[in-house]
Structure formats: structure tokens, C-alpha cells
N, C-alpha and C positions, 0 to 999 in steps of 0.2 A: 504494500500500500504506500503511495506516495507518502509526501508532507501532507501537502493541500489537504487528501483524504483523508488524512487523522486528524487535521485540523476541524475538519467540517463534522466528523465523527462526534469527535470531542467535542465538540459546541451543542450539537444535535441532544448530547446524551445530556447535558446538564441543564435544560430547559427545563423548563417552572409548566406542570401541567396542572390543572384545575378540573377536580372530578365532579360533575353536576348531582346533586341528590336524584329524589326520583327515579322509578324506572320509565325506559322506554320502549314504544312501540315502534315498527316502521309500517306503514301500508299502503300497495302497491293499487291506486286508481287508475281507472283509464284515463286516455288521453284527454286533459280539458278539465278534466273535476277541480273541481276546489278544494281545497283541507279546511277544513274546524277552524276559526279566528283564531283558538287559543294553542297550533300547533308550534311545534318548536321550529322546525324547518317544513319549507312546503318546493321541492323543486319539479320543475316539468319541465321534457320533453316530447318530443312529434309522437313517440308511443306510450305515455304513462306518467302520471302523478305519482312521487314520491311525498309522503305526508312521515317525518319524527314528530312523535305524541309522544305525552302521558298516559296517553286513556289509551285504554283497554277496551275498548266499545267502538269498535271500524263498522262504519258503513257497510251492508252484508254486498256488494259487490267487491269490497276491498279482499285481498289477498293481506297477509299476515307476518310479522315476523317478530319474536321479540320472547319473552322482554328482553333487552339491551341493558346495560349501562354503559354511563357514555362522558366521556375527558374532552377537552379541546386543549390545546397550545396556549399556552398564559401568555401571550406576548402578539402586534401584530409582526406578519412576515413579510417580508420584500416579496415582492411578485418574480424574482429573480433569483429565492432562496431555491438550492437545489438539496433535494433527498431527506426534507423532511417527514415529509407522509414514508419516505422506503425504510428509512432507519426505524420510526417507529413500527411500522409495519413489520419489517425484518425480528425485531424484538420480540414481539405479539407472533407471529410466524413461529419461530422458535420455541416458544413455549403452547405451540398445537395451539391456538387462540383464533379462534375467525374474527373478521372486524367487519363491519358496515363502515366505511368512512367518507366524509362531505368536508367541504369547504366553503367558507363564504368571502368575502372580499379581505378581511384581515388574517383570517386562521385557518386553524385544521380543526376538525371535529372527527371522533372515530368513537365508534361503537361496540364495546365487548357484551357475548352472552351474559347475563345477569348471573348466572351458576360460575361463571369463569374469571368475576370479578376479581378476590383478592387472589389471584395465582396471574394475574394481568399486571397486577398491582404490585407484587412482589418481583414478577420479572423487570418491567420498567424500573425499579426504587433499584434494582442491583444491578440494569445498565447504565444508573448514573442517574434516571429522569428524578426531577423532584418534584414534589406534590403527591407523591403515589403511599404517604403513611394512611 
């Protein structure tokens, strides 16, 4: 591994993540629906409505996934940041972890099974990340 890359490693690993209370839900609407006022993220594409809830009670056309719990990046990121989502991801990878993960204009947002919460938690705290007690 170069410099550069243990540079950027090394930076990656020591970022401040912030765990949100709450479980979540994700669910999958077709193309054009709306989510609930009170959802956490609502993103669309030309095939489908993603709706991040709380709630547990999806529209019976919605498909299902969850519960979640779910971190974002305590910090905003340059739009030029490279390997933040892989590093994290790589981590969570590593410890058998699936993610749902999103983005909005400042951050990263990633999503662990609610069952695989503190072994996420524990893997992130011993690559370095902080916020993961």
C-alpha cells in the first residue's frame, strides 16, 4: 500500500460516526409514490420509491426490509472524498455485516440488521471508527 493509501486509511478509520436511536425500516414503492411526511429519507428513481422509516406499518403495496439500524458520518464530506463508503463498507464486509447505505449532499448514511448491531459496533470501534461505544 502506498503512502497516500494509509494516509487516506488512516483518516477514514478515525472519523466520529453518530448512531441514530430508533429502528428502521426501508420500503420499496413503485415508481412515483410518495413516502409518509414523517420519513427519514425518501429517494426515487424511473423504477421505484425508496422510503427509510420508523414505522413498521408500509403501505401493503410496499415490499419490506428491516428492521435496520442505522450510523451516518459525523462530519460533512468533500464531494471529492475518495473511499469513504469502501472503507466503511470493507469493515462491515469483514465482519459478514450487510448494509443498506445512502447518501445525501453532506454525508454517508449506512444501514446494519438490527440483530447485527453491536458486533457492527464493535468491528468499526476496533478499526479505529469513533462513536461506535
Amino acid at each position: 500500500m502506498n503512502s497516500a493509501a494509509c494516509y487516506e486509511v488512516t483518516y477514514h478509520c478515525r472519523m466520529q460516526l453518530q448512531w441514530f436511536k430508533g429502528v428502521y425500516w426501508a420500503w420499496r414503492l413503485p415508481a412515483g409514490a410518495t413516502g409518509p411526511d414523517d420519513a427519514f429519507c425518501v429517494m426515487r428513481t424511473p423504477d421505484e420509491t425508496t422510503v427509510i422509516t420508523l414505522s413498521d406499518d408500509p403501505p401493503v403495496e410496499a415490499r419490506t426490509s428491516g428492521p435496520w439500524r442505522m450510523f451516518r458520518v459525523d462530519d460533512e464530506l468533500p464531494h471529492d472524498a475518495i473511499g469513504i463508503l469502501a472503507a466503511l463498507s470493507r469493515v462491515l464486509a469483514d465482519a459478514r455485516i450487510p448494509i443498506l447505505a445512502f447518501g445525501s449532499f453532506d454525508t454517508d448514511y449506512v444501514c446494519v440488521p438490527g440483530e447485527l448491531q453491536r458486533i457492527a459496533r464493535k468491528a468499526l470501534k476496533e478499526a479505529g471508527y469513533r462513536g461506535c461505544d
